[in-house]
C-alpha positions in Angstrom: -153.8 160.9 -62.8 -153.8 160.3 -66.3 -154.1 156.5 -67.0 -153.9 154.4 -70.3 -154.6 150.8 -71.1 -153.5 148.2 -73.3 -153.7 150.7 -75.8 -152.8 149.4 -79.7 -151.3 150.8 -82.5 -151.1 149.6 -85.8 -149.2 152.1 -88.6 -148.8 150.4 -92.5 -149.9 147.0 -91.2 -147.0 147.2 -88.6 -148.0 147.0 -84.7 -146.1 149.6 -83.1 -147.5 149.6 -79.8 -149.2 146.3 -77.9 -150.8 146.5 -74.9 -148.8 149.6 -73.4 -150.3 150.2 -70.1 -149.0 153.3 -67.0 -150.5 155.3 -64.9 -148.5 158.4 -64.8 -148.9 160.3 -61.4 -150.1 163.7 -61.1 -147.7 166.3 -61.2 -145.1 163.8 -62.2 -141.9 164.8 -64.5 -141.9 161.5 -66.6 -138.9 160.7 -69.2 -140.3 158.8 -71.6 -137.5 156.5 -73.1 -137.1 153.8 -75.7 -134.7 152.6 -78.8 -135.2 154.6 -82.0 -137.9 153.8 -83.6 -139.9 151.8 -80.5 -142.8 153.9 -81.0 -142.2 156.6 -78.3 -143.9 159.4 -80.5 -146.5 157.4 -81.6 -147.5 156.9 -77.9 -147.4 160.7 -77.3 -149.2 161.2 -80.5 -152.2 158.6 -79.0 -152.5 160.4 -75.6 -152.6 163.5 -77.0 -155.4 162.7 -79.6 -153.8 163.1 -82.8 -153.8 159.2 -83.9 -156.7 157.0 -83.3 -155.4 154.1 -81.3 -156.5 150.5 -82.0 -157.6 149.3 -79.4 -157.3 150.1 -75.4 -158.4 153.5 -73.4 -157.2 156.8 -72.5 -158.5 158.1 -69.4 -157.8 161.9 -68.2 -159.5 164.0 -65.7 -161.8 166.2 -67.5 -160.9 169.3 -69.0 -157.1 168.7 -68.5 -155.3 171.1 -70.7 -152.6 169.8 -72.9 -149.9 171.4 -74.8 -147.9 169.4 -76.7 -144.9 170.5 -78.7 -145.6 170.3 -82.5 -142.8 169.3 -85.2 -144.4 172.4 -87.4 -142.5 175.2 -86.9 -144.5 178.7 -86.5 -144.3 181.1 -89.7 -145.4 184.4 -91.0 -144.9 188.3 -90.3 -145.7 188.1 -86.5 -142.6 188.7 -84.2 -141.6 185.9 -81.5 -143.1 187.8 -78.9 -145.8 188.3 -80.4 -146.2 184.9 -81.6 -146.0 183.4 -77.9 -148.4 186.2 -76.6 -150.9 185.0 -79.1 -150.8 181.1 -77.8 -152.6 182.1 -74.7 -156.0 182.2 -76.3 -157.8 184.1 -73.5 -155.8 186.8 -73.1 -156.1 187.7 -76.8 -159.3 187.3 -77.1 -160.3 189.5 -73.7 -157.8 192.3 -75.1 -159.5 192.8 -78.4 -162.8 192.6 -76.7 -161.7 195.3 -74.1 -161.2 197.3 -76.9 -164.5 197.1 -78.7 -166.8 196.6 -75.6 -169.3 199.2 -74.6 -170.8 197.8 -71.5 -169.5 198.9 -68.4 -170.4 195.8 -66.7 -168.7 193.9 -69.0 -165.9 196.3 -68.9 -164.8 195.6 -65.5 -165.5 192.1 -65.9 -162.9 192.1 -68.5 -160.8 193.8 -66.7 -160.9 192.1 -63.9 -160.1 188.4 -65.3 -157.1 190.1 -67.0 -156.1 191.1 -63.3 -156.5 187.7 -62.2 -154.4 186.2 -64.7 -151.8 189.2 -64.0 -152.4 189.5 -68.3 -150.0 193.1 -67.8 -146.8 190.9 -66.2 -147.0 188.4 -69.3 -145.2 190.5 -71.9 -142.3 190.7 -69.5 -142.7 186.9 -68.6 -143.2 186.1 -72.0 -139.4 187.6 -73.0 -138.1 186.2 -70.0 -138.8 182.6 -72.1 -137.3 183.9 -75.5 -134.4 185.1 -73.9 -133.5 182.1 -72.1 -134.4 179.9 -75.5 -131.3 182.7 -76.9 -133.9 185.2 -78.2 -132.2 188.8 -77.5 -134.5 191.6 -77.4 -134.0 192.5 -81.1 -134.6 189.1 -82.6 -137.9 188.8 -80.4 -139.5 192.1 -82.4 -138.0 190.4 -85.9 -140.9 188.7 -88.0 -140.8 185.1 -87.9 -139.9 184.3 -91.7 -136.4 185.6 -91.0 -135.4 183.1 -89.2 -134.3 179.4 -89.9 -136.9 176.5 -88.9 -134.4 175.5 -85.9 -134.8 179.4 -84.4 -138.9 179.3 -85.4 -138.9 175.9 -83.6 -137.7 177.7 -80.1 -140.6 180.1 -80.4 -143.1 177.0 -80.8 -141.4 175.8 -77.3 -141.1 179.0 -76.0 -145.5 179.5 -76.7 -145.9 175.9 -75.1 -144.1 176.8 -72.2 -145.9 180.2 -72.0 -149.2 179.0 -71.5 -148.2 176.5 -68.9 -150.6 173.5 -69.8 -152.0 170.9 -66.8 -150.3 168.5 -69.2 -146.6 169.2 -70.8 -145.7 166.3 -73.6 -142.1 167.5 -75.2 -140.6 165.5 -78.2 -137.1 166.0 -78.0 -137.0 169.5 -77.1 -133.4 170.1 -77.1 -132.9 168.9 -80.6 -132.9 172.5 -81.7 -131.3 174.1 -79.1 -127.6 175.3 -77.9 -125.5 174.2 -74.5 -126.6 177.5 -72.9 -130.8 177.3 -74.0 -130.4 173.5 -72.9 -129.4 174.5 -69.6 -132.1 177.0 -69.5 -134.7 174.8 -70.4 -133.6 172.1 -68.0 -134.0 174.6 -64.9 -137.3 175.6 -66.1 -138.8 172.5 -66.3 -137.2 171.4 -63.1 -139.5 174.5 -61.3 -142.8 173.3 -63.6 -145.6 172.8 -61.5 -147.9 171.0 -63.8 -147.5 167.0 -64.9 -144.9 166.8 -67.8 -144.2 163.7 -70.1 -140.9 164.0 -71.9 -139.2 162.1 -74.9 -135.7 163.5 -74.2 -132.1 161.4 -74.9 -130.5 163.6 -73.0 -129.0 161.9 -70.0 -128.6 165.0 -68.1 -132.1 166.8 -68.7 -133.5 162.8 -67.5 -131.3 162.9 -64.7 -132.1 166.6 -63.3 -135.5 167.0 -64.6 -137.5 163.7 -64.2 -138.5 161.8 -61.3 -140.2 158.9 -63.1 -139.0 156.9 -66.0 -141.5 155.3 -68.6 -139.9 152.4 -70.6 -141.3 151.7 -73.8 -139.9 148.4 -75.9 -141.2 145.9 -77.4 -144.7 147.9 -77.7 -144.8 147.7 -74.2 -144.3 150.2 -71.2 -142.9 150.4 -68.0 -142.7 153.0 -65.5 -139.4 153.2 -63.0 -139.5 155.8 -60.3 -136.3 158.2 -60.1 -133.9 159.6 -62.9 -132.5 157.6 -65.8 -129.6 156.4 -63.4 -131.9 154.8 -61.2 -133.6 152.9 -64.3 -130.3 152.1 -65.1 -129.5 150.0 -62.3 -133.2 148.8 -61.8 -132.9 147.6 -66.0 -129.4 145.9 -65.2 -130.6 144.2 -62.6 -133.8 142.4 -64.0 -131.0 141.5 -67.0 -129.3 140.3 -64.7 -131.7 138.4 -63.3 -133.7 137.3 -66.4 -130.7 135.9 -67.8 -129.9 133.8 -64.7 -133.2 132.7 -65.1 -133.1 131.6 -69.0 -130.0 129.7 -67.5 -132.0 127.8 -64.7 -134.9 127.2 -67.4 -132.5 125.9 -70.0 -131.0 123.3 -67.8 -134.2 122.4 -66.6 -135.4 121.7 -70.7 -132.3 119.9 -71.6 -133.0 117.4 -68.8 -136.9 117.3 -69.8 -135.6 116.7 -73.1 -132.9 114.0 -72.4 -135.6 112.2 -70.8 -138.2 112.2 -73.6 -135.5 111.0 -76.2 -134.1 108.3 -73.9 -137.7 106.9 -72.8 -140.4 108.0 -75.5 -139.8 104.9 -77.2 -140.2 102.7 -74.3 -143.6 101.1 -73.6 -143.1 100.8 -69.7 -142.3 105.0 -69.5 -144.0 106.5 -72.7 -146.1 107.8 -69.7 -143.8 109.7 -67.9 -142.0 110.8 -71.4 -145.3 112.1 -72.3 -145.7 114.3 -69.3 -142.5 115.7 -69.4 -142.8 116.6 -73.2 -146.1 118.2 -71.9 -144.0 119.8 -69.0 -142.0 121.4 -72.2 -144.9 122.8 -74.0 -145.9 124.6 -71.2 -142.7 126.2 -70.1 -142.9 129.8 -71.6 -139.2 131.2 -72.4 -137.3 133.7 -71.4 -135.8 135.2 -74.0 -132.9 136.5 -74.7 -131.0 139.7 -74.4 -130.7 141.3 -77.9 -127.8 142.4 -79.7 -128.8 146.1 -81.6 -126.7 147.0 -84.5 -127.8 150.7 -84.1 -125.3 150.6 -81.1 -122.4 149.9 -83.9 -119.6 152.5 -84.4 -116.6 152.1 -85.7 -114.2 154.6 -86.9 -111.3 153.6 -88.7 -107.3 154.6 -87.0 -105.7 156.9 -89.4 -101.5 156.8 -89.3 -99.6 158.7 -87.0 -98.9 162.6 -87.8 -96.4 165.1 -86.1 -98.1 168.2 -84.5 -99.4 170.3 -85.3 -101.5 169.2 -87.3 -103.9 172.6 -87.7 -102.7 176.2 -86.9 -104.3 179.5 -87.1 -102.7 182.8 -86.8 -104.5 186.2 -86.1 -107.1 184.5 -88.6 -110.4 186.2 -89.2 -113.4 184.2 -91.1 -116.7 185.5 -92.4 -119.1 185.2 -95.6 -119.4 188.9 -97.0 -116.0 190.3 -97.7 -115.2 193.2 -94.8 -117.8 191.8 -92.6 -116.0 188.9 -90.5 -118.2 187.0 -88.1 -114.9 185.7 -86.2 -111.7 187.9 -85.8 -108.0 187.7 -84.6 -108.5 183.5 -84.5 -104.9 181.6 -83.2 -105.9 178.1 -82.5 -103.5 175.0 -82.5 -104.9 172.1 -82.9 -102.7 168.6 -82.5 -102.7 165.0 -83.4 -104.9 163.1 -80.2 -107.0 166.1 -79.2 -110.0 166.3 -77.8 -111.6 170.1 -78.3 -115.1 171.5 -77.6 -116.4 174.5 -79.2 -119.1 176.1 -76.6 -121.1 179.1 -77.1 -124.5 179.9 -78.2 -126.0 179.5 -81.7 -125.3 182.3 -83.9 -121.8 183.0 -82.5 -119.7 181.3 -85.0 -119.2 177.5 -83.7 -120.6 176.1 -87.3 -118.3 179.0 -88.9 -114.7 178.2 -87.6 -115.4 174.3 -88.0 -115.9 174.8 -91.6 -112.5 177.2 -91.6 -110.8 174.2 -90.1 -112.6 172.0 -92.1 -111.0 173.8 -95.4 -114.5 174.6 -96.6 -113.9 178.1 -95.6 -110.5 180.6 -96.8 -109.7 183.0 -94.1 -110.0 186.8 -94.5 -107.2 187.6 -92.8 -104.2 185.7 -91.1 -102.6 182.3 -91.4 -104.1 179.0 -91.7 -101.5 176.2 -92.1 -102.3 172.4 -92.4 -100.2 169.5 -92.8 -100.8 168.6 -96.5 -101.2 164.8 -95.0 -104.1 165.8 -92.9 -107.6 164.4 -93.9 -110.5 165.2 -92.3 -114.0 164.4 -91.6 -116.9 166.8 -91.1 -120.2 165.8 -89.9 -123.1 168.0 -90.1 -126.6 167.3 -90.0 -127.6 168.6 -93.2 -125.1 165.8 -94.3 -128.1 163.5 -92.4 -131.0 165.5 -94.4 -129.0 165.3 -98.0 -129.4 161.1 -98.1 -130.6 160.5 -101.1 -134.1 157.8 -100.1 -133.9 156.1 -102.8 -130.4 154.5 -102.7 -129.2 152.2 -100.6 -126.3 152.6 -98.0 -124.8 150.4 -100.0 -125.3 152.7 -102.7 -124.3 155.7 -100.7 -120.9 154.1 -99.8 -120.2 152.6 -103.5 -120.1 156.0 -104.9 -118.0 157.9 -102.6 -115.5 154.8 -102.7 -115.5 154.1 -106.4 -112.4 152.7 -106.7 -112.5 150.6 -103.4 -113.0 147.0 -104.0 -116.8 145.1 -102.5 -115.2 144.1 -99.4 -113.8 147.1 -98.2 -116.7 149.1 -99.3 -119.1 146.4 -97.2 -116.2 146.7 -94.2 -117.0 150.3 -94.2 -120.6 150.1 -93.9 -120.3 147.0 -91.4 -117.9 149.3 -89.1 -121.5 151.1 -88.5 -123.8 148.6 -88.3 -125.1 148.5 -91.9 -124.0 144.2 -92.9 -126.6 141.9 -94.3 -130.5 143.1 -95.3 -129.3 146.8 -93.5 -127.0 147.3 -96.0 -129.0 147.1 -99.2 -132.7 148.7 -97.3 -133.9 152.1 -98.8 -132.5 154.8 -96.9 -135.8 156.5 -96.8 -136.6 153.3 -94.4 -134.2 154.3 -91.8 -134.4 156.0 -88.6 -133.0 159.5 -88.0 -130.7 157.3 -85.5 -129.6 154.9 -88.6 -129.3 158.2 -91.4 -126.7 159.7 -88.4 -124.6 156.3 -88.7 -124.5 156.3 -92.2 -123.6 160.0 -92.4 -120.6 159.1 -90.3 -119.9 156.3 -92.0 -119.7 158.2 -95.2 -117.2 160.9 -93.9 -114.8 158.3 -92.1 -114.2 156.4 -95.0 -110.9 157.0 -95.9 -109.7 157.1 -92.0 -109.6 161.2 -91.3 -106.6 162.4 -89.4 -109.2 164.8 -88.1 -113.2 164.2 -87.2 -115.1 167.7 -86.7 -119.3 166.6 -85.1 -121.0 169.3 -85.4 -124.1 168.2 -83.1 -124.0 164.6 -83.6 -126.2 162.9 -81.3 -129.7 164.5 -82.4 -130.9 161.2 -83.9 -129.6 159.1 -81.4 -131.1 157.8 -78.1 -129.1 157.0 -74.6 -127.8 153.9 -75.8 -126.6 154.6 -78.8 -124.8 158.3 -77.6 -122.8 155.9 -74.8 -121.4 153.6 -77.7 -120.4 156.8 -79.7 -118.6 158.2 -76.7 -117.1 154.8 -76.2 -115.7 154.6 -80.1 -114.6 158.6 -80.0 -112.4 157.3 -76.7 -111.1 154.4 -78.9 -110.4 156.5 -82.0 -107.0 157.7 -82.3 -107.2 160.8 -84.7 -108.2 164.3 -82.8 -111.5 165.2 -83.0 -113.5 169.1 -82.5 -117.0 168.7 -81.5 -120.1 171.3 -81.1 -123.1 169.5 -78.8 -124.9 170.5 -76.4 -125.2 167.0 -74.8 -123.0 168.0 -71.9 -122.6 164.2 -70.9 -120.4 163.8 -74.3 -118.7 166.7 -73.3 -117.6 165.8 -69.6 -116.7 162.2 -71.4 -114.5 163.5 -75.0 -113.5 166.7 -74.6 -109.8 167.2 -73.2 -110.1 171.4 -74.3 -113.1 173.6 -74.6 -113.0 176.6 -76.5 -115.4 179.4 -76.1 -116.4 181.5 -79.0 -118.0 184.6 -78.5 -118.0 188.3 -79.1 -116.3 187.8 -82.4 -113.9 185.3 -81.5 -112.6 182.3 -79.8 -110.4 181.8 -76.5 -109.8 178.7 -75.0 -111.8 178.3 -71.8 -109.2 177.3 -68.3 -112.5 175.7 -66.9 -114.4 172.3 -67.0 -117.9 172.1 -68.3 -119.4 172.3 -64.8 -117.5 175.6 -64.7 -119.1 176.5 -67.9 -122.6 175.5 -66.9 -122.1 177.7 -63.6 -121.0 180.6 -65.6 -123.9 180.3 -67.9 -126.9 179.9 -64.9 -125.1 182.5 -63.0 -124.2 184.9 -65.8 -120.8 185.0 -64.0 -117.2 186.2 -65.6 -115.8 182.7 -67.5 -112.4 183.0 -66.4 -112.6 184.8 -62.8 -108.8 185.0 -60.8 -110.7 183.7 -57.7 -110.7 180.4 -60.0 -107.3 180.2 -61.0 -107.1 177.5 -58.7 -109.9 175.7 -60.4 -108.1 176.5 -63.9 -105.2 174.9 -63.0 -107.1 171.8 -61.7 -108.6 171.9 -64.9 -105.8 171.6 -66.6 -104.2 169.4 -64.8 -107.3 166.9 -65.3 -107.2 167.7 -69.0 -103.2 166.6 -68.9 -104.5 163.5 -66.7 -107.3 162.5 -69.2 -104.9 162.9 -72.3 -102.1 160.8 -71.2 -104.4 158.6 -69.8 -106.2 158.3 -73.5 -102.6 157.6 -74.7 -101.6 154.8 -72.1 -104.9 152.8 -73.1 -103.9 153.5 -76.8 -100.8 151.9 -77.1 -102.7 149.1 -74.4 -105.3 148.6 -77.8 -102.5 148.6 -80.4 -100.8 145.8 -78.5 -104.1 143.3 -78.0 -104.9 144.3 -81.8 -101.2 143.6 -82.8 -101.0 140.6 -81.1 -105.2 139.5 -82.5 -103.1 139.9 -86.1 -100.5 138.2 -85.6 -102.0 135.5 -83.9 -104.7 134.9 -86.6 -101.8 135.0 -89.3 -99.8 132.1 -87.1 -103.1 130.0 -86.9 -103.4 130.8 -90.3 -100.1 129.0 -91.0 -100.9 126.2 -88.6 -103.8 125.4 -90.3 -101.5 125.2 -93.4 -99.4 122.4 -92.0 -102.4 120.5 -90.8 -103.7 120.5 -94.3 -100.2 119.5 -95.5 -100.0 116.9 -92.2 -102.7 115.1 -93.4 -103.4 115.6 -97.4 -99.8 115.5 -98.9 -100.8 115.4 -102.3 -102.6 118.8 -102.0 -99.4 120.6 -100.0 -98.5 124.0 -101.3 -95.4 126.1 -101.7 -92.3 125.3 -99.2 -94.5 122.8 -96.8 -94.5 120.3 -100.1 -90.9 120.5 -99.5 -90.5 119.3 -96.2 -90.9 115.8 -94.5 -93.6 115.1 -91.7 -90.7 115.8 -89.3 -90.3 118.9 -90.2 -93.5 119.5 -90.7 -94.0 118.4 -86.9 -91.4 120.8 -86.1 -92.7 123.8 -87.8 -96.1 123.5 -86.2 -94.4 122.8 -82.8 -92.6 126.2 -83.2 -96.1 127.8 -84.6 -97.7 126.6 -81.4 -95.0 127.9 -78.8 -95.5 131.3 -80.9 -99.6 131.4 -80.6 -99.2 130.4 -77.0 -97.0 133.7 -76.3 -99.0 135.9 -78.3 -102.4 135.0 -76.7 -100.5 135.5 -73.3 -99.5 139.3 -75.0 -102.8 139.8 -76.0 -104.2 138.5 -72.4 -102.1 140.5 -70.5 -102.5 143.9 -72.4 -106.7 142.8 -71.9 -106.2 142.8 -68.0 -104.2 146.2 -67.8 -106.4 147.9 -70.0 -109.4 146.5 -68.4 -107.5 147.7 -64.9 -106.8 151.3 -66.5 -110.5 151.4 -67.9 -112.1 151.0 -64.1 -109.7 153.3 -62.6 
């Protein structure tokens, strides 16, 4: 049982935790979960020793062993293997003594604790972790400095996983990996026997993996027993609840209140209006449910465009002439599609979205593109290249110079950047809030096309669902490379699978892709060409479905235009109605008759466009549920 109390942290004069309090269950899987920047990694940090808290205790059975997964990736000329063999500290040390001792005694005691700990099987068990983290046998014998800091963080997991701690604490261990090592990782740490604490935003991995649920906000935690669904409902419910509350309470003020102002001033019930304004004081409220503008995307609705909009023929892409990394490419993409690129890292998924990005020239073969087709390309090294210093404001002023204030604030408002947000150092953002400003940045000027190329890293639960949610209402097409499989199952319409040197569209869905991966079966097998055509079919389903709720939207937003630019009017004649003098235009023209007149009409009109608008609400609502 590992148990913390009322524990307090204070970073730059700012409390970021108050009085968090758990007691996390041995041999519990426990999600820890929270809004960016709630202060889930400062809590980790505290339990595992590396910031002094404040105030409150820790307590841990003695001698618990904990690993915990360090944001500094692992360098120098040691392989991966050998880099993971090293982390188990006894092992190492009772080989090189083995080799040096002269004792027989202590010999055979050597010898037999590296028995016991079955020290011979760990090589083997030790690539069995690289290769599911996508470490072949070759790169596990290649020195570490070869490799990128995303590849170099796998082999810090891969060591922390090795040595099998009593205590597992994982920051977001996915950020760094493909759909296939996610999937991996997911089933491992569904069989781990120890206790394991987990910031993860991964609705899957908290839905598969965890049984317990610890909610930090506000400074404060909560544990939930079950998976994330289960906290899901539990969550809505005290909202629910809370908020009927607030209701009862408020009622019960404003009659408190009513009394005191009524009777305060009266001698023969300053009594009574006394008590009750005591009665107020005392009444602790319930607050609120808060609206968070990190939940804010909005990406603009480009025009229409006649397919297709992208098409590749027998292309071939690479970065050293005569050497191409993708070969014998035909790809179509059109206006309103929805395509996932699967496949492990190092195949070529970042490679063909920058071919269809126009940031690469093919080698070989055809690559034709509507000359009216813009697009926008999100990477995270887009995220990383913010300039601190400036402002999103800033940011967005220079890639729109010739946009006027307003449209330039509309922008950045589309993504939750209005007021103070707008105009704060971008250096004093969260990786969720950089994210949103990198896609506000690219979507400026309404792309035709969007290409995410691992979008969600920087964003929790929340903020992934309301992504989704504006990818559904965006009307361009749109490729994406994740490996939150949740995003997947909920935008992509195609998946495309690229591997041994090129890409094929896959005929299955992504549970048919995760199968293949855990079973290391054929992708495309004829026993499933039943399941392809399903697939299809689905795919078909989901696209005309997409298009039926899109012309639903165009009709409320029409009919929200137009009604805004008749009130607009109405509010005209009012003005003229009742200020003569300052009438403008035709309406100085015309009599108070005809003025009548004119707003009469005006009124019939509002009245059937609100009943438009209303009734295009109520199917799309209908077609949403179903």
């Amino acid at each position: 049982m590992i148990n913390f109390s009322n524990i307090k942290v204070r970073l730059g004069g700012t409390v970021i935790l108050d009085s968090a309090t758990a007691a996390l269950p041995p041999g519990a899987k426990i999600g820890l979960i929270g809004r960016n920047g709630a202060g889930k990694s400062t809590l980790m940090r505290a339990l595992t020793g590396q910031l002094e808290h404040d105030d409150g205790s820790i307590d841990m059975p003695k001698d618990t062993r904990i690993g915990y997964l360090a944001q500094e990736a692992p360098a120098g000329r040691q392989s991966p293997l050998e880099t993971v063999l090293a982390a188990n500290e006894e092992r190492e040390a009772l080989l090189a003594e083995a080799e040096a001792a002269t004792d027989p005694q202590r010999i055979s005691d050597i010898h037999e604790r590296l028995n016991a700990m079955d020290a011979h099987a760990e090589p083997a068990r030790a690539a069995r972790i690289l290769s599911g983290l996508g470490f072949d046998e070759e790169m596990q014998a290649q020195p570490l400095e070869s490799f990128s800091g995303g590849w170099r963080m796998r082999v810090a997991l891969a060591a922390l996983l090795f040595v099998e701690p009593d205590m597992l604490m994982l920051d977001e261990p996915s950020n760094h990996l493909d759909l296939e090592a996610t999937l991996w990782l997911e089933n491992f740490l569904r069989d781990y026997r120890g206790t394991m604490l987990v910031i993860s935003h991964e609705r899957d991995l908290l839905n598969k993996v965890v049984d317990h649920i610890l909610h930090l906000q506000g400074g404060k935690t909560r544990l939930y027993p079950g998976s994330y669904d289960a906290f899901e409902r539990q969550s809505a419910e005290q909202a629910a609840q809370a908020a009927g509350i607030r209701a009862k309470q408020q009622a019960e003020r404003d009659k408190l209140q009513a009394f005191v102002d009524r009777w305060r001033a009266k001698a023969h019930a300053a009594k009574q209006a006394q008590s009750r304004m005591k009665a107020l004081a005392r009444m602790a409220p319930v607050e609120a449910a808060v609206e968070d503008p990190t939940l804010v995307f909005g990406f603009p609705s480009p025009g229409e465009m006649k397919p297709p909009m992208i098409l590749l023929e027998d292309a071939s892409v690479g970065y050293e002439e005569g050497k191409p990394i993708l070969s014998h490419l035909s790809l179509r993409i059109d206006p309103e599609d929805r395509v996932a690129f699967l496949g492990r890292n190092g195949n070529g998924k970042t490679t063909l979205a920058r071919l269809i990005a126009g940031q690469l020239d093919p080698m070989d073969g055809e690559i034709a593109v509507s000359g009216k087709t813009r697009v926008g390309y999100f990477t995270q090294y887009q995220v990383e290249e913010l300039d601190g210093a400036d402002t999103p404001l800033d940011h967005m002023t220079r890639v729109m110079p010739d946009a006027k204030p307003g449209a330039v604030r509309a922008q950045l408002g589309r993504f939750g950047f209005s007021g103070d947000k707008a105009i704060m150092e971008v250096r004093k953002l969260s990786g969720g809030e950089r994210a949103r400003l990198a896609l506000a940045l690219i979507t400026r000027d309404a792309p035709h096309l969007l290409i995410l190329d691992e979008p969600t890293n920087h964003l929790d639960v929340d903020a992934r669902e309301a992504l989704v949610q504006a990818l559904n209402d965006y009307s361009g097409a749109v490729v994406i490379v994740s490996h939150d499989r949740h995003m997947l199952e909920l935008t992509a319409d195609r998946l495309v699978l690229i591997d041994d040197g090129t890409a094929t569209e896959y005929d299955g869905s992504i549970d048919d892709y995760t199968d293949f991966v855990l079973r290391k079966n054929e992708p495309a097998p004829e026993a499933k060409s039943g399941a392809r055509k399903n697939a299809k079919q689905a795919r078909k389903e989901a696209a005309e479905a997409r298009k039926k709720t899109q012309d639903l939207r165009k009709t409320a937003k029409d009919a929200e235009t137009l009604i805004a630019k008749l009130e607009k009017e109405r509010s005209a004649i009012d003005h003229a109605m009742f200020a003569p003098d300052e009438a403008k235009g035709d309406l100085a023209k015309l009599t108070m008759t005809e003025l009548m007149v004119k707003r009469a009409a005006l009124d019939e009109k509002i009245v059937e466009q609100e009943d438009a608008w209303a009734a295009a609400q109520e199917t799309l609502e209908a077609a949403t549920a179903s």
